[in-house]
VEXTORVO-773521 format. One record per residue (C-alpha): residue in one letter; x, y, z; residue number from 1. Coordinates in steps of 0.2 Angstrom, whole numbers, plus 5000, padded with zeros to 4 digits. Example, Ala and Ser with C-alpha at 12.3 -4.5 7.8 and 13.67 -1.06 7.14 Angstrom:
REM VEXTORVO-773521
+------+------+-------+------+-----+
: type : east : north :   up : seq :
+------+------+-------+------+-----+
:    A : 5062 :  4978 : 5039 :   1 :
:    S : 5068 :  4995 : 5036 :   2 :
+------+------+-------+------+-----+
REM end
This chain:
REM VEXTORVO-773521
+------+------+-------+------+-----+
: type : east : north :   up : seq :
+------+------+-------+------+-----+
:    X : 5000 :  5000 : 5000 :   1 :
:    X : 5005 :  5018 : 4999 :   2 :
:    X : 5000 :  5033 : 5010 :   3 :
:    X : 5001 :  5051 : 5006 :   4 :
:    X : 5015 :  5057 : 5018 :   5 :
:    X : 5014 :  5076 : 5020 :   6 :
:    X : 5031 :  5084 : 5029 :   7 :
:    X : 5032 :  5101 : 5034 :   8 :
:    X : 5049 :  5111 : 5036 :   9 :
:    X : 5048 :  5120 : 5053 :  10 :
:    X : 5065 :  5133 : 5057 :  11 :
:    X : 5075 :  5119 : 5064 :  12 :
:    X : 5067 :  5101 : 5061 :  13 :
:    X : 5054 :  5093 : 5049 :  14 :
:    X : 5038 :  5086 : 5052 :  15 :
:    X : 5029 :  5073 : 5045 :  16 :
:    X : 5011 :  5065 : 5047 :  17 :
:    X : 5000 :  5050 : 5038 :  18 :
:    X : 4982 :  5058 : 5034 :  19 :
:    X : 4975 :  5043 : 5032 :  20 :
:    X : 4983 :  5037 : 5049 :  21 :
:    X : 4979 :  5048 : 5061 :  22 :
:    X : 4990 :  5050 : 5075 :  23 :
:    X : 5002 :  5043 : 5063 :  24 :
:    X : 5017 :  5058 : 5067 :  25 :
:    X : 5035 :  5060 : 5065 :  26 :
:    X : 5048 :  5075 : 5067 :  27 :
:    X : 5067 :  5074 : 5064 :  28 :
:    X : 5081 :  5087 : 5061 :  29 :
:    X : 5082 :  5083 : 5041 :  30 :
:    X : 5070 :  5078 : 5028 :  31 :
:    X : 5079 :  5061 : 5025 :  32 :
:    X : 5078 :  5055 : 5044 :  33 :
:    X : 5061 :  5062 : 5043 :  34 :
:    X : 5058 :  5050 : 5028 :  35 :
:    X : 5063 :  5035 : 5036 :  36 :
:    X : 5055 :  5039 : 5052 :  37 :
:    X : 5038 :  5039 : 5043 :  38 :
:    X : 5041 :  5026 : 5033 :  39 :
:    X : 5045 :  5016 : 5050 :  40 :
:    X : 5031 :  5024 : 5060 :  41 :
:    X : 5016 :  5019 : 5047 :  42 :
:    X : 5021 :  5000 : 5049 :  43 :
:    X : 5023 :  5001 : 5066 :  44 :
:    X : 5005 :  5010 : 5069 :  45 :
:    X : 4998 :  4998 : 5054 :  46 :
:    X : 5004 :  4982 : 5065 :  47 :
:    X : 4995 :  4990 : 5081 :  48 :
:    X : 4983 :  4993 : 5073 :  49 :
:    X : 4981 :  4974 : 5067 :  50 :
:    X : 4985 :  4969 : 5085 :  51 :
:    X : 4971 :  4978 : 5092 :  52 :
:    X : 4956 :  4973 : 5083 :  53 :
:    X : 4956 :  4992 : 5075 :  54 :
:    X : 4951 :  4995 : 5056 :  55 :
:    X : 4966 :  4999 : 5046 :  56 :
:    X : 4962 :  5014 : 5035 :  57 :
:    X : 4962 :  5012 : 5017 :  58 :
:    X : 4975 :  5024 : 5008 :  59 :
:    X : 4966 :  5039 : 5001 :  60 :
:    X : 4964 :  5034 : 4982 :  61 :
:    X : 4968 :  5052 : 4975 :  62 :
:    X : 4981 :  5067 : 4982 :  63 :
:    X : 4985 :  5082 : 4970 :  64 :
:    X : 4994 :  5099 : 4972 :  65 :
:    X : 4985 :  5115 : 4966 :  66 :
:    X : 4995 :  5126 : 4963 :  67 :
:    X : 4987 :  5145 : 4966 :  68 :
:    X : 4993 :  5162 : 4963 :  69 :
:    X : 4993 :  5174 : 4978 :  70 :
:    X : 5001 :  5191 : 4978 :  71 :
+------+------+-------+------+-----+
REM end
């Protein structure tokens, strides 16, 4: 399966977070770490998931960026 994964750039560390997942969240100083982290954390929340009994939510089928003009 595959998850939309959004990361974020803060001042000094990156974030990241599964939508479909929620309380799927990572942060790290780089955008690499940050990567695997996320990768890490959704199998780890996926398998707790499975071990409680919990419905495993189904990756969203579409994501797309908009890009807008804003002055």
């Amino acid at each position: 399966m595959q998850y939309l994964v959004v990361i974020e750039e803060g001042d000094s560390s990156f974030g990241a977070y599964v939508p479909d997942l929620p309380g799927c969240i990572v942060a790290a100083d780089t955008e690499d770490e940050v990567r695997t982290l996320i990768r890490e954390a959704i199998e780890i929340h996926i398998e707790g998931l499975r071990e409680d009994g919990e419905p495993i939510s189904l990756p969203s089928p579409l994501g797309t960026l908009i890009e807008v003009g804003v002055a």
